[in-house]
FIPALUM-274619 format. One record per residue (C-alpha): residue in one letter; y, z, x. Coordinates in nm, 2 decimals. Layout:
BEGIN
resn / yy / zz / xx
a / Y / Z / X
...
***
This chain:
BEGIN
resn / yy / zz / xx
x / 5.37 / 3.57 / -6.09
x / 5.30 / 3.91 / -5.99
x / 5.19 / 4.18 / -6.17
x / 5.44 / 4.48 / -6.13
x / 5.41 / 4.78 / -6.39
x / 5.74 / 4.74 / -6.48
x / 5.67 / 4.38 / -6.58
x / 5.44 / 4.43 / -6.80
x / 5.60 / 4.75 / -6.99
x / 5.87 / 4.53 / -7.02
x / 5.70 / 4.28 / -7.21
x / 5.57 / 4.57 / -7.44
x / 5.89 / 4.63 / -7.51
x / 6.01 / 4.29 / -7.62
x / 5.67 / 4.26 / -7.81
x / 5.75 / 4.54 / -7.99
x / 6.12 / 4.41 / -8.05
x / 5.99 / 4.09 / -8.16
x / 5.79 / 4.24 / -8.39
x / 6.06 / 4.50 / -8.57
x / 6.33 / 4.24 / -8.54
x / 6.59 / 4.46 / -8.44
x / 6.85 / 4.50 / -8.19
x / 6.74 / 4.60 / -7.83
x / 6.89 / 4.71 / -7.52
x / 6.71 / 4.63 / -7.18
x / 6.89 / 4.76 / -6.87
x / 6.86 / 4.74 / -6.48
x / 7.02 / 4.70 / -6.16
x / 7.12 / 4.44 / -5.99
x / 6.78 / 4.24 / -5.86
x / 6.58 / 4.47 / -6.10
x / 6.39 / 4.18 / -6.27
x / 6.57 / 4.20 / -6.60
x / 6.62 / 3.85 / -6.68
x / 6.31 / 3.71 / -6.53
x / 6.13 / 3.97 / -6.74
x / 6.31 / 3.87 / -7.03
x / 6.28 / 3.49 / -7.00
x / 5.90 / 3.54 / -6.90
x / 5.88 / 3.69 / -7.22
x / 6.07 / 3.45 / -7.46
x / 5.88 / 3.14 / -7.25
x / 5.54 / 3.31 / -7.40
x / 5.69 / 3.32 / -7.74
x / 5.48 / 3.07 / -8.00
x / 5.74 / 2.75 / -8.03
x / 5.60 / 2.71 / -8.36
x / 5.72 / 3.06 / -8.48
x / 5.99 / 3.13 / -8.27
x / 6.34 / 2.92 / -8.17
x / 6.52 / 3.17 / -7.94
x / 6.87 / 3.15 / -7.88
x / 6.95 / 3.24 / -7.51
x / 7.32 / 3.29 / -7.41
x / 7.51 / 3.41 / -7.14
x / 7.85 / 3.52 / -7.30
x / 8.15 / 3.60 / -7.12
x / 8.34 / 3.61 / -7.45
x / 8.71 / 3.77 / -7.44
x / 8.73 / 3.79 / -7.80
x / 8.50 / 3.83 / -8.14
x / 8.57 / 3.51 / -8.24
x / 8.46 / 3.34 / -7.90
x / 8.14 / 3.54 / -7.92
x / 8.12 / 3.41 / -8.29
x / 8.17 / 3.01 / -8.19
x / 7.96 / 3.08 / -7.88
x / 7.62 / 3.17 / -8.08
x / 7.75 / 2.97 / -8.34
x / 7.76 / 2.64 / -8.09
x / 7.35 / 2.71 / -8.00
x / 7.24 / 2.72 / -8.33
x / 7.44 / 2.38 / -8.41
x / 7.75 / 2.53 / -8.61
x / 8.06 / 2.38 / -8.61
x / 8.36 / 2.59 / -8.42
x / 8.60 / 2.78 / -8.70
x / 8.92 / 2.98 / -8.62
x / 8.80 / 3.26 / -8.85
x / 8.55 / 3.51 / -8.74
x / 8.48 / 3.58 / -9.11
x / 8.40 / 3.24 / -9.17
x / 8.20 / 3.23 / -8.83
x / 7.99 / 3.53 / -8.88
x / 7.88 / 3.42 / -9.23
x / 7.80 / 3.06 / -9.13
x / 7.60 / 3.23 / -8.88
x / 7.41 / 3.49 / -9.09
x / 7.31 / 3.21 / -9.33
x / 7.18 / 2.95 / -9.09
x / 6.99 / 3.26 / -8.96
x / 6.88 / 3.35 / -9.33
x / 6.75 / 2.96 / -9.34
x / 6.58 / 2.96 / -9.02
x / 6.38 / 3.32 / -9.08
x / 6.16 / 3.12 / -9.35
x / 6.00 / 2.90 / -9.12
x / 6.09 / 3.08 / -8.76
x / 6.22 / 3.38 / -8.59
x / 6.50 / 3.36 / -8.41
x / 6.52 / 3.61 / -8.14
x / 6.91 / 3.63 / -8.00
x / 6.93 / 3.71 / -7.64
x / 7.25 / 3.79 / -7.52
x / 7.25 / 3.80 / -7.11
x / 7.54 / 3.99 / -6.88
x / 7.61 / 4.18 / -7.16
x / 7.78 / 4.44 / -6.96
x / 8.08 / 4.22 / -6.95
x / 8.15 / 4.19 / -7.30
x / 8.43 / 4.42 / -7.46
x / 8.39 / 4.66 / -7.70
x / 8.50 / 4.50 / -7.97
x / 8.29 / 4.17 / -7.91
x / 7.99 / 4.44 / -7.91
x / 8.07 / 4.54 / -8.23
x / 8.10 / 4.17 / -8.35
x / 7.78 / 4.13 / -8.26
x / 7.63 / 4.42 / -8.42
x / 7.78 / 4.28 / -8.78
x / 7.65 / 3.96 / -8.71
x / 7.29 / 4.20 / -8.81
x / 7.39 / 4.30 / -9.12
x / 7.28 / 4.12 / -9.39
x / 7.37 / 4.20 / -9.78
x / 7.08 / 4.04 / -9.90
x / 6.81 / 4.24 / -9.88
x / 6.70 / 4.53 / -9.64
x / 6.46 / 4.26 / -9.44
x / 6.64 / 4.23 / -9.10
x / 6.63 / 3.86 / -9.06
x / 6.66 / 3.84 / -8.67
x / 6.63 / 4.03 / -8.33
x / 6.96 / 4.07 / -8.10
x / 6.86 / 4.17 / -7.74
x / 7.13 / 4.30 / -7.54
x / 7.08 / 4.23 / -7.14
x / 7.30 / 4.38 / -6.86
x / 7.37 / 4.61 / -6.60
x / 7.30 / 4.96 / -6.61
x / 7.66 / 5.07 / -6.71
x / 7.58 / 4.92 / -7.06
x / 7.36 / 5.21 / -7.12
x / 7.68 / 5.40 / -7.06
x / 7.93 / 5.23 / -7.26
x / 7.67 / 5.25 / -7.56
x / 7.71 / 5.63 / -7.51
x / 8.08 / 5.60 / -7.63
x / 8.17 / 5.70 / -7.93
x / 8.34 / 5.38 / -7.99
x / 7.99 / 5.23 / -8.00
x / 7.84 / 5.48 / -8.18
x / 7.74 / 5.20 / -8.46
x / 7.58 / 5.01 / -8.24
x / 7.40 / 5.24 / -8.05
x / 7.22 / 5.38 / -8.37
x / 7.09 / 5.05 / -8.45
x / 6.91 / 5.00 / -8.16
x / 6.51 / 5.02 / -8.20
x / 6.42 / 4.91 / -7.90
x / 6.62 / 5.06 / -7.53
x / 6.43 / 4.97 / -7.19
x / 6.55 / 5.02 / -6.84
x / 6.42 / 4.80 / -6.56
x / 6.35 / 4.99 / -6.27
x / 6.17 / 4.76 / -6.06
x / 5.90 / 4.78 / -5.84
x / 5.73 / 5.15 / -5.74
x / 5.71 / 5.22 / -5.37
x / 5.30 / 5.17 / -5.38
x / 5.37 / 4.77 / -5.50
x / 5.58 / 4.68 / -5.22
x / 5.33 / 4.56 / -4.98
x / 5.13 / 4.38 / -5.26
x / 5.44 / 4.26 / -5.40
x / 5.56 / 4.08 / -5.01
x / 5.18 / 3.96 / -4.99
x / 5.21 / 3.74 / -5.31
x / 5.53 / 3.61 / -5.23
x / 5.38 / 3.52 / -4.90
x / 5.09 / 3.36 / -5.06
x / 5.34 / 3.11 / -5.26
x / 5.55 / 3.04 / -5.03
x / 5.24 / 2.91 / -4.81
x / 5.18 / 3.19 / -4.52
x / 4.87 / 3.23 / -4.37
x / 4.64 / 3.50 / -4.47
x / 4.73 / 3.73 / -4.21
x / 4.92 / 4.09 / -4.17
x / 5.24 / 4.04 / -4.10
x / 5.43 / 4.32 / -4.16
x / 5.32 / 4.65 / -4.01
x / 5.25 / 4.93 / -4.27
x / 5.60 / 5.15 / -4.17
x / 5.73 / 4.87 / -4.15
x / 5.66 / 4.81 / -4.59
x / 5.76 / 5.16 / -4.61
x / 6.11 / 5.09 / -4.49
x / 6.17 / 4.79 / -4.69
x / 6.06 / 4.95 / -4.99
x / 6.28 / 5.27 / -4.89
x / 6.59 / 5.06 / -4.88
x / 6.52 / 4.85 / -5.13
x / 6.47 / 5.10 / -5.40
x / 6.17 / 4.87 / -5.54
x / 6.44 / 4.59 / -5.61
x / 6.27 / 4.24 / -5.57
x / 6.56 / 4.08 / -5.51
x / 6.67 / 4.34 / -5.22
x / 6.29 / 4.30 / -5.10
x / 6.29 / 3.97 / -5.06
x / 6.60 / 3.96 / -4.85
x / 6.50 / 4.21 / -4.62
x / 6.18 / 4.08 / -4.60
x / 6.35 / 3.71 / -4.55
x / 6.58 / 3.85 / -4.27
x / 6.31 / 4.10 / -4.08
x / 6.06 / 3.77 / -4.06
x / 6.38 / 3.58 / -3.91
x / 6.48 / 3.88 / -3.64
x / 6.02 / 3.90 / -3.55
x / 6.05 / 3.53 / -3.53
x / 6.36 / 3.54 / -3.34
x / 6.21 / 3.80 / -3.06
x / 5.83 / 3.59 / -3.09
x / 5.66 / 3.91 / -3.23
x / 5.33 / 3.83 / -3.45
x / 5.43 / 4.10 / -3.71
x / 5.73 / 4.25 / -3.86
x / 5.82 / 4.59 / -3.73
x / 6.05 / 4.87 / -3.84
x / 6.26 / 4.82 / -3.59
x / 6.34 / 4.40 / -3.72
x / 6.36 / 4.59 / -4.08
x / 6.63 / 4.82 / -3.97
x / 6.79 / 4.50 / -3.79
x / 6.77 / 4.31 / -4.13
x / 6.87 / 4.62 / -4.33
x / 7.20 / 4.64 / -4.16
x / 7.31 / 4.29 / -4.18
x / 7.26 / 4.35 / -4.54
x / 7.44 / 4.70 / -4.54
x / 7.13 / 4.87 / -4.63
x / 7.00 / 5.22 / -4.49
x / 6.59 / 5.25 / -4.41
x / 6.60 / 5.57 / -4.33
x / 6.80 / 5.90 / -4.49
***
C-alpha cells in the first residue's frame, strides 16, 4: 500500500483513539481515503484484544441505530430503545474484560440528529468513570459541520479524538500513480510527463480516487492517439469527461 502522509497520521489518530477509548470523528471528501484508512487500521488491530464492530448505518430512527449495532454484537432486536441501549452497554461491559471493542460507524453523515445523539448515550456508562468502548464516527466533511450545531453540542464535547482526511499533497502524486502502476503490472517506464502529474494532481485536489480516474482515462485518450506517455493535453481530455478543471 502506499505510503501517503495522510495515511499514516491517520493511523496516529486511531492509535491514539484506540488507546483513550473514546469517541472520534474522522472526516474527508469524497475519494479522500477515509475508509480505507480506517479499515487499514482496524485490520492491524490484535484479534486477540480487539473484536471491532464495523457498520454502515443508514438508520432513520434511534431505535434502528439501537437494533443495528445491537444485531453485530449478537443481540436480539427489541421495540424499546431503552431496553436496546442497556442490552447493548452490558454486552459491551462483558466484552471490555477480555477485549476492546472499537465501534465504527461509516457514512455517518447520513444519520439524523437524533440517531447521533443515540449513539452518544450508548457511551455513557453509570458504572464507573472507565469508558468501556471507542465510537468512531466516519463521514463526509459536512459532519464536521453538523457537529458544530448546537443541537449536537453533547456530542461534540465528547469527542477526544477529530481527524480530517485530506488526501494526498501535490509532491505525492507522481509517486502515488507510480505505485499504482507497479500493482497493476506496468512496466518500469515514464509514462506520464512531469506537467502532465502536475495537472492531475491540480484537479484532483490530492484525491486518490479522482487520481486514479484521471489517470485511468488520460492512459485510455495516449493509448487511443498511440502516444508512449501521457501528456497534459490527454489529462485535460480525461479531466473534462470527468467535469474536472486542470487549469484555473
Amino acid at each position: 500500500m502506499f505510503e501517503a502522509r495522510c495515511m499514516a497520521e491517520s493511523q496516529a489518530r486511531l492509535a491514539h483513539l484506540v488507546e483513550l477509548r473514546g469517541i472520534g470523528l474522522v472526516t474527508g471528501e469524497v475519494g479522500a481515503g477515509k475508509t480505507a484508512a480506517c479499515r487499514r487500521f482496524l485490520s492491524g488491530l490484535p484479534r486477540g484484544l480487539y473484536s471491532t464492530v464495523y457498520l454502515t448505518v443508514g438508520a432513520a430512527s434511534p431505535l434502528e441505530a439501537c437494533n443495528s449495532l445491537a444485531a453485530e454484537l449478537g443481540l436480539a432486536a427489541t421495540q424499546s430503545r431503552g431496553a436496546a441501549r442497556r442490552a447493548i452497554q452490558a454486552e459491551l461491559s462483558r466484552r471490555a474484560g477480555n477485549r476492546q471493542t472499537p465501534v465504527v460507524v461509516d457514512e455517518a453523515h447520513l444519520l439524523s440528529n437524533p440517531v447521533l445523539e443515540e449513539l452518544r448515550l450508548m457511551t455513557n456508562f453509570a458504572i464507573d468513570s472507565e469508558q468501556r468502548f471507542c465510537l468512531l464516527l466516519v463521514g463526509l466533511t459536512p459532519l464536521r459541520q453538523r457537529l458544530a450545531m448546537a443541537v449536537n453540542e453533547s456530542l461534540a464535547q465528547r469527542l477526544v479524538v477529530r481527524h480530517h482526511v485530506d488526501g494526498l499533497a501535490s509532491d505525492e502524486v507522481e509517486a502515488y500513480i507510480r505505485h499504482r502502476l507497479q500493482v497493476a503490472g506496468a512496466p518500469d517506464v515514464p509514462l506520464f510527463e512531469a506537467n502532465a502529474v502536475t495537472a492531475i494532481a491540480q484537479a484532483s485536489h490530492g484525491l486518490p480516487r479522482r487520481v486514479n480516474q484521471i489517470a485511468h482515462n488520460a492512459l485510455a485518450a495516449a493509448a487511443a492517439t498511440r502516444a508512449r506517455t501521457v501528456t497534459i493535453d490527454h489529462v485535460a481530455l480525461a479531466s473534462e469527461e470527468l467535469g474536472l478543471r486542470t487549469m484555473p
